[in-house]
DRENTORKOL-3810 file (N, C-alpha, C; in nm, 4 decimals):
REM DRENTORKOL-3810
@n.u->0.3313; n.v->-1.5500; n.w->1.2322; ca.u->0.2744; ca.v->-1.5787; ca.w->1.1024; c.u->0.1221; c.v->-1.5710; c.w->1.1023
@n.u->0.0774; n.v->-1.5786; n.w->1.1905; ca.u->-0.1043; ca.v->-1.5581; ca.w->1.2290; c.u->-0.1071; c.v->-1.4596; c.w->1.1719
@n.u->-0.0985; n.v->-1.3420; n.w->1.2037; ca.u->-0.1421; ca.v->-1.1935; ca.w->1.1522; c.u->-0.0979; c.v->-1.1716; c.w->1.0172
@n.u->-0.0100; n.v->-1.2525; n.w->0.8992; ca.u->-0.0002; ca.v->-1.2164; ca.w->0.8343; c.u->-0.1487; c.v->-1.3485; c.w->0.7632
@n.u->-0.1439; n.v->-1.4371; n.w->0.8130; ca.u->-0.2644; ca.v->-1.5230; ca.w->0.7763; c.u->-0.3915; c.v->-1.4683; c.w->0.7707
@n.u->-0.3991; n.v->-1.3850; n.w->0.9033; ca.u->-0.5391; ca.v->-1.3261; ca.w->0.8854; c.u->-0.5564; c.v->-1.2168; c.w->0.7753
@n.u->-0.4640; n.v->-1.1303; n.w->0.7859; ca.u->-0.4574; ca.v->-1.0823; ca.w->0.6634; c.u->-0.4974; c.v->-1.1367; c.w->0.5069
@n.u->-0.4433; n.v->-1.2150; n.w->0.5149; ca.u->-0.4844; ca.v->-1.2829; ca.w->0.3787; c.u->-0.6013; c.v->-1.3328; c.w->0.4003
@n.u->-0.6547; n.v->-1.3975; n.w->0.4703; ca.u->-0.7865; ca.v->-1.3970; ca.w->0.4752; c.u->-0.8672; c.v->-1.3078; c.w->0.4681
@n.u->-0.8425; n.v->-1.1967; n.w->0.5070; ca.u->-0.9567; ca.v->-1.0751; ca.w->0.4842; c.u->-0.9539; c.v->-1.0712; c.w->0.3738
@n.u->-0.8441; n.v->-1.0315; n.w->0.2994; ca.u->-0.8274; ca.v->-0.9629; ca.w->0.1893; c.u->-0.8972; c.v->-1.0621; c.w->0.0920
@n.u->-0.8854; n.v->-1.2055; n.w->0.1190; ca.u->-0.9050; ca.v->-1.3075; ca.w->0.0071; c.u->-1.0725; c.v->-1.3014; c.w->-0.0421
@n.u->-1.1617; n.v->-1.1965; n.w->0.0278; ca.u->-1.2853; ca.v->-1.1971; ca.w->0.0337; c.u->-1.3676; c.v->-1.0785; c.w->0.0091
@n.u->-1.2937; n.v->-0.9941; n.w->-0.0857; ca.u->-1.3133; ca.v->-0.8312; ca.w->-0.0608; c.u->-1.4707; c.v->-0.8181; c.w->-0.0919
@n.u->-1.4959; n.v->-0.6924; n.w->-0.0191; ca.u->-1.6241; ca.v->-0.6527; ca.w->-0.0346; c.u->-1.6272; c.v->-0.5559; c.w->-0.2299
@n.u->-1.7126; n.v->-0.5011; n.w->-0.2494; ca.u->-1.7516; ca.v->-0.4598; ca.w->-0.3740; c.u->-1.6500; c.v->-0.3344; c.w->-0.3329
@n.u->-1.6699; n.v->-0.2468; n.w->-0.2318; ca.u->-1.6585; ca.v->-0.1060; ca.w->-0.2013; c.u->-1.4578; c.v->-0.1175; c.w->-0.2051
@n.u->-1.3982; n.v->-0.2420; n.w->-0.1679; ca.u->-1.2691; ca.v->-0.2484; ca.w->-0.1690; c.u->-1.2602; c.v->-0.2966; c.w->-0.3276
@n.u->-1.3045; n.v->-0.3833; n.w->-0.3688; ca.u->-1.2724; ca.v->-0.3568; ca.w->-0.5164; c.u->-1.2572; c.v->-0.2248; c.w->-0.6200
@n.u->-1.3042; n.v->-0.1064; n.w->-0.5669; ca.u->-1.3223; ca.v->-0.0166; ca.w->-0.6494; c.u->-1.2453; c.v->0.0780; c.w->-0.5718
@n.u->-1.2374; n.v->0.0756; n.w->-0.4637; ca.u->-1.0938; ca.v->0.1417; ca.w->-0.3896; c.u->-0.9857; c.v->0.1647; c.w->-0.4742
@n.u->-0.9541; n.v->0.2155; n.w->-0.5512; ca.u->-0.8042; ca.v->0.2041; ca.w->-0.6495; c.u->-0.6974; c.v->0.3159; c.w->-0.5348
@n.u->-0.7215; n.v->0.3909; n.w->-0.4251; ca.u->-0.6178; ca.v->0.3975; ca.w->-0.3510; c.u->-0.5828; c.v->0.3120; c.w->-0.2599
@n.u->-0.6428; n.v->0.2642; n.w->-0.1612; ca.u->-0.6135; ca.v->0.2167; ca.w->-0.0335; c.u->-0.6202; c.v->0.0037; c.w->-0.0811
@n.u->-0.6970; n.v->0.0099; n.w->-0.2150; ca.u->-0.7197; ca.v->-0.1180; ca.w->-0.2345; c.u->-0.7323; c.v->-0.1509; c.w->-0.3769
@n.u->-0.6095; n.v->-0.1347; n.w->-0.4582; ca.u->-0.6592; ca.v->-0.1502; ca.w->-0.5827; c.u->-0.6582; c.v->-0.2632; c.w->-0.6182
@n.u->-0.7450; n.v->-0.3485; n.w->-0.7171; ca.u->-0.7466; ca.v->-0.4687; ca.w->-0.7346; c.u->-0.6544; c.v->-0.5300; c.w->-0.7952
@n.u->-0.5987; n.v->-0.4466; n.w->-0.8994; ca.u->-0.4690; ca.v->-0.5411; ca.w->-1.0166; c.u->-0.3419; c.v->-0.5528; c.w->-0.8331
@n.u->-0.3777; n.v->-0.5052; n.w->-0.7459; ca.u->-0.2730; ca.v->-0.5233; ca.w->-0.6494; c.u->-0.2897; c.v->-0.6312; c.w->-0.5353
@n.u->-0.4061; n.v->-0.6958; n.w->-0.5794; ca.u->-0.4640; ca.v->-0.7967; ca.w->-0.4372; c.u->-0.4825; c.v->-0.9649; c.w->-0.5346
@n.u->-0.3779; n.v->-0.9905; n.w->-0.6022; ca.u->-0.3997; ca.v->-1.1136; ca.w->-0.6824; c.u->-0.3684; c.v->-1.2461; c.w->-0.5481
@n.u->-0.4649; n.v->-1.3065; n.w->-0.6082; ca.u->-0.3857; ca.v->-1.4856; ca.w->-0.4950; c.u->-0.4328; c.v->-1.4514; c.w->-0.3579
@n.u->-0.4856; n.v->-1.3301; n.w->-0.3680; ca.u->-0.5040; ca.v->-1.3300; ca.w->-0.1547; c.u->-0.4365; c.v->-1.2323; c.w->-0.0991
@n.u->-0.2676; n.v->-1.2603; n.w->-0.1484; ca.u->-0.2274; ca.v->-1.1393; ca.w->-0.0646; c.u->-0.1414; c.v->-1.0016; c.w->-0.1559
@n.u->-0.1966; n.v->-0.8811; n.w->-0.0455; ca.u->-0.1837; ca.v->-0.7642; ca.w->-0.1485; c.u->-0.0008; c.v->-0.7488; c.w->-0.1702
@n.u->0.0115; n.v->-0.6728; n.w->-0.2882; ca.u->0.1028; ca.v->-0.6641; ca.w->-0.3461; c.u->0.2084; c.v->-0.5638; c.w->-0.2305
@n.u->0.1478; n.v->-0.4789; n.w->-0.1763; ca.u->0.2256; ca.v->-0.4352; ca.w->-0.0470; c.u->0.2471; c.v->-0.5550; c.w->0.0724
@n.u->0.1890; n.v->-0.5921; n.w->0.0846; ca.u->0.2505; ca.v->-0.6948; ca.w->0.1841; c.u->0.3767; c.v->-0.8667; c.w->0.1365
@n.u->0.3586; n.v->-0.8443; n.w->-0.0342; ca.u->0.5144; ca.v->-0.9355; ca.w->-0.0645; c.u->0.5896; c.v->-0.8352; c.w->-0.0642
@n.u->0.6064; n.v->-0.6995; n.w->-0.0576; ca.u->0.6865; ca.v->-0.6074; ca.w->-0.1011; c.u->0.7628; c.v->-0.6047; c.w->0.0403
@n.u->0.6893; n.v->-0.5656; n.w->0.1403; ca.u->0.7252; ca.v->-0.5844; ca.w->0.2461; c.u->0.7978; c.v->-0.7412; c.w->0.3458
@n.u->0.7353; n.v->-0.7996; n.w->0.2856; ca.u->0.8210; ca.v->-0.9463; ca.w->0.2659; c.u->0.9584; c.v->-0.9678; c.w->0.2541
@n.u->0.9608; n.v->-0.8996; n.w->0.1636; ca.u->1.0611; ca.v->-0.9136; ca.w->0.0554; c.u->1.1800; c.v->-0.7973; c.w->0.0957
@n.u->1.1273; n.v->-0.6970; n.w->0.1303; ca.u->1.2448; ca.v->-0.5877; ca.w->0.1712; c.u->1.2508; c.v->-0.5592; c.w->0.3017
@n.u->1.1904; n.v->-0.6816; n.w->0.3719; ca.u->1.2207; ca.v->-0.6502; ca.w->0.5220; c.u->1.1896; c.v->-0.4716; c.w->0.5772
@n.u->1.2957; n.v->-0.4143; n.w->0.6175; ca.u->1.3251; ca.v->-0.2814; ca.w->0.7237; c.u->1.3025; c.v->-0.2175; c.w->0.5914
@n.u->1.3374; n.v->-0.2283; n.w->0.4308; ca.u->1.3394; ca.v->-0.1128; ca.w->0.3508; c.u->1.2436; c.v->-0.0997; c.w->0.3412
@n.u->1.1204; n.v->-0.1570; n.w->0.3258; ca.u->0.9565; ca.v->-0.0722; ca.w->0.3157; c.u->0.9562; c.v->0.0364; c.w->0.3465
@n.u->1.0325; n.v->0.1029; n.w->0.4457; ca.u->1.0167; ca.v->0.2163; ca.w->0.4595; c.u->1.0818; c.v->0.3161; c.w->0.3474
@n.u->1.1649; n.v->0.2762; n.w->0.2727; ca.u->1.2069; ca.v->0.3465; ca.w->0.1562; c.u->1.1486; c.v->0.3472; c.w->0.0764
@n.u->1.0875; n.v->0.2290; n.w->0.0606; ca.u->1.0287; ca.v->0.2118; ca.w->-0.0543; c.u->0.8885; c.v->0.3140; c.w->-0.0590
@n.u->0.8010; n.v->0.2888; n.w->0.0355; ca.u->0.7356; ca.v->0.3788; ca.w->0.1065; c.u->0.7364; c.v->0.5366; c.w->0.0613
@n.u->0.8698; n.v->0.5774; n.w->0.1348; ca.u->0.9491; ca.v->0.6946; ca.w->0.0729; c.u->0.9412; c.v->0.7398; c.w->-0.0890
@n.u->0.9909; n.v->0.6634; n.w->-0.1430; ca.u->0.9797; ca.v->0.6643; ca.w->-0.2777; c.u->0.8327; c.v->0.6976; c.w->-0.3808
@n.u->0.7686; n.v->0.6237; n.w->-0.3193; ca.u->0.6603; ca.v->0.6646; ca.w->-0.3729; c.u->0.5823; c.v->0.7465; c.w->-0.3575
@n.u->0.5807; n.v->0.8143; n.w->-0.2429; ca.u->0.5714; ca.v->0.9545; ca.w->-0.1738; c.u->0.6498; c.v->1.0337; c.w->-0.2528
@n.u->0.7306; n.v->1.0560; n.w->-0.3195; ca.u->0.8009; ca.v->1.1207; ca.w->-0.3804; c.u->0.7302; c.v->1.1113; c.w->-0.5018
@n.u->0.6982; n.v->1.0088; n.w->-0.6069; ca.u->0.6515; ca.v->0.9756; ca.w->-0.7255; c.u->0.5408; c.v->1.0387; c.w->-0.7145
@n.u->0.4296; n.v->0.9998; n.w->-0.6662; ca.u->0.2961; ca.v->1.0392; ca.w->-0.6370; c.u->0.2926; c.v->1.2388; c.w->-0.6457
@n.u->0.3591; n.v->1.2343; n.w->-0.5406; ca.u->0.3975; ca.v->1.4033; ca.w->-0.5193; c.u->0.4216; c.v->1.4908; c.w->-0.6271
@n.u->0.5244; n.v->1.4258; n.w->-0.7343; ca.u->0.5688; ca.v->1.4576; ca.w->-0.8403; c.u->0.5168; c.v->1.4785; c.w->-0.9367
@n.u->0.4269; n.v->1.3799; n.w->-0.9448; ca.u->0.3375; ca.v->1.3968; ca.w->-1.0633; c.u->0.2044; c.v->1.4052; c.w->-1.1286
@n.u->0.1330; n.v->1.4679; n.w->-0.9602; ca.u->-0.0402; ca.v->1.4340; ca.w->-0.9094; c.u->-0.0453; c.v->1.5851; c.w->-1.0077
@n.u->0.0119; n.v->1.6799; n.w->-1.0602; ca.u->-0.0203; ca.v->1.7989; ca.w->-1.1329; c.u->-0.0660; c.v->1.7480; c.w->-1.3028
@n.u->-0.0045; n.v->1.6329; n.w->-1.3421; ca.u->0.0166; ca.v->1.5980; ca.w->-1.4719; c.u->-0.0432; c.v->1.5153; c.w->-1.5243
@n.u->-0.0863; n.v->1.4140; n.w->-1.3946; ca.u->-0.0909; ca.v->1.3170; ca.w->-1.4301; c.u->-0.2409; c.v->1.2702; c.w->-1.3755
@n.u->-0.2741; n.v->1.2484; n.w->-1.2319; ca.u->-0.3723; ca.v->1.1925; ca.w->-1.1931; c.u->-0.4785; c.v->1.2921; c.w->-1.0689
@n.u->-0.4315; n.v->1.4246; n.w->-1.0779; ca.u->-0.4518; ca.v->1.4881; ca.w->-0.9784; c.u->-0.4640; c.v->1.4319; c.w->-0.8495
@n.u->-0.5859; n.v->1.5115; n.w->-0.8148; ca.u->-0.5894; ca.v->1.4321; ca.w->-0.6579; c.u->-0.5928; c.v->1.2790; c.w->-0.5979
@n.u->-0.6429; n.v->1.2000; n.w->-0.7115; ca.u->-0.6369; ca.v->1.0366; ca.w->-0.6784; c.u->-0.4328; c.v->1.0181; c.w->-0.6270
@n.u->-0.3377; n.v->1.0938; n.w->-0.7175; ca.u->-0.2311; ca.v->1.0761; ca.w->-0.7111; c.u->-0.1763; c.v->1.1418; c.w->-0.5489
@n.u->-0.2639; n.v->1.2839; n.w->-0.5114; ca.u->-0.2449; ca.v->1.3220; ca.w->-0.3747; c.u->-0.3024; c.v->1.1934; c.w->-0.2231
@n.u->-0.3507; n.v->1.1804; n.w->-0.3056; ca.u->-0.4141; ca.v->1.0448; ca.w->-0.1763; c.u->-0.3329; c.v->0.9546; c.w->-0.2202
@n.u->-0.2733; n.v->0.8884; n.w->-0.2638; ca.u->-0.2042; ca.v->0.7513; ca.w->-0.2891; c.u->-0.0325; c.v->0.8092; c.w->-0.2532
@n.u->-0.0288; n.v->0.9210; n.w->-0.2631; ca.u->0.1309; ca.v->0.9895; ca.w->-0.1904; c.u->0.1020; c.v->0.9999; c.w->-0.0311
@n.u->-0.0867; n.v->1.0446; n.w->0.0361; ca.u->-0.0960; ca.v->1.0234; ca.w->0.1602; c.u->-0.0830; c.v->0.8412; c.w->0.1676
@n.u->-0.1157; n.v->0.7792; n.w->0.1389; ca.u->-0.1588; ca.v->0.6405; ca.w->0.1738; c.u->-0.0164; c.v->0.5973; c.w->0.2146
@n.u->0.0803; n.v->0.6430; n.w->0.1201; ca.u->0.2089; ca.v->0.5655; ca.w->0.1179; c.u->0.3040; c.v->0.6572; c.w->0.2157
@n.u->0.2545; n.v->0.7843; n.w->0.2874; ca.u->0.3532; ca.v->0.8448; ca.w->0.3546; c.u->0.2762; c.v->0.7738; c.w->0.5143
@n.u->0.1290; n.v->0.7312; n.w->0.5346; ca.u->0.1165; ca.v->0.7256; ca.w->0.6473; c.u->0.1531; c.v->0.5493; c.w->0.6686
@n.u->0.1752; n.v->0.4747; n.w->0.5593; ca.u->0.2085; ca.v->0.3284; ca.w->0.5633; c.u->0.3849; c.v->0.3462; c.w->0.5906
@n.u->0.4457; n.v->0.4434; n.w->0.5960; ca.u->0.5825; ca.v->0.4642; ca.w->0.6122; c.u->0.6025; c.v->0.5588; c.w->0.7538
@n.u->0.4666; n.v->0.5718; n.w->0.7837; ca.u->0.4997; ca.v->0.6166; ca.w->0.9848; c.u->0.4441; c.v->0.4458; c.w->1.0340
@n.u->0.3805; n.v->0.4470; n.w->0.9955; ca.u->0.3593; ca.v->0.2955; ca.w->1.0769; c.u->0.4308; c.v->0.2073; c.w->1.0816
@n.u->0.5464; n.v->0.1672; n.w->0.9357; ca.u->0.6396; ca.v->0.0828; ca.w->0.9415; c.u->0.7339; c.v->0.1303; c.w->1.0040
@n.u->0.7700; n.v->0.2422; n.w->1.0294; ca.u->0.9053; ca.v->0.3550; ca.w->1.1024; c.u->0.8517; c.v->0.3070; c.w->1.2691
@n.u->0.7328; n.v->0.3566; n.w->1.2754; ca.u->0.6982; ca.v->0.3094; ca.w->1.4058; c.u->0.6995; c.v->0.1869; c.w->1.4831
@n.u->0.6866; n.v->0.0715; n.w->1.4133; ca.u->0.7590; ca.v->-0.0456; ca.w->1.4264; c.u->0.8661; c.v->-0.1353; c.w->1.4544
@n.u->0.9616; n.v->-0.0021; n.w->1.3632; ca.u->1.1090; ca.v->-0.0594; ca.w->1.3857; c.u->1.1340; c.v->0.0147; c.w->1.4720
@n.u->1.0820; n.v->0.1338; n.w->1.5318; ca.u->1.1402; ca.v->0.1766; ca.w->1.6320; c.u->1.0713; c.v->0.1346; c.w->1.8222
END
């Protein structure tokens, strides 16, 4: 439980440059301390990695229409947060 503590401690203190991060750190996603990926992961245990999946898919889908390249980086963010959790369980 430490490492998920420290975590929240970092996060509970963001610098300016992570506030304006809207890939790797968006703010409507870091309420109370801890970021909205880490209850997600909480919460779905081993599936993060689907979930993960999934949004790699979304992102992918619709970075032509919708958000261009901000949407290509947030499909990388979520495919390399789904080798690290893969890497974990394995």
């Amino acid at each position: 439980m430490s490492k998920i503590n420290d975590v929240m401690q970092l996060r509970a203190d963001p610098t300016p440059a992570e506030w304006n991060d809207v890939v790797n750190k968006p703010p409507h996603y870091n309420q109370g301390g801890m970021e909205a990926i880490d209850y997600i992961k909480q919460q779905l245990g081993e599936g993060i990695v689907d979930y993960c999946e999934g949004n790699v898919l979304k992102y992918l889908h619709r970075w032509r229409y919708k958000n261009g390249l901000q949407d290509l980086q947030k499909a990388q963010w979520y495919l390399n947060k789904m080798v690290k959790e893969q890497e974990e369980l394995e």
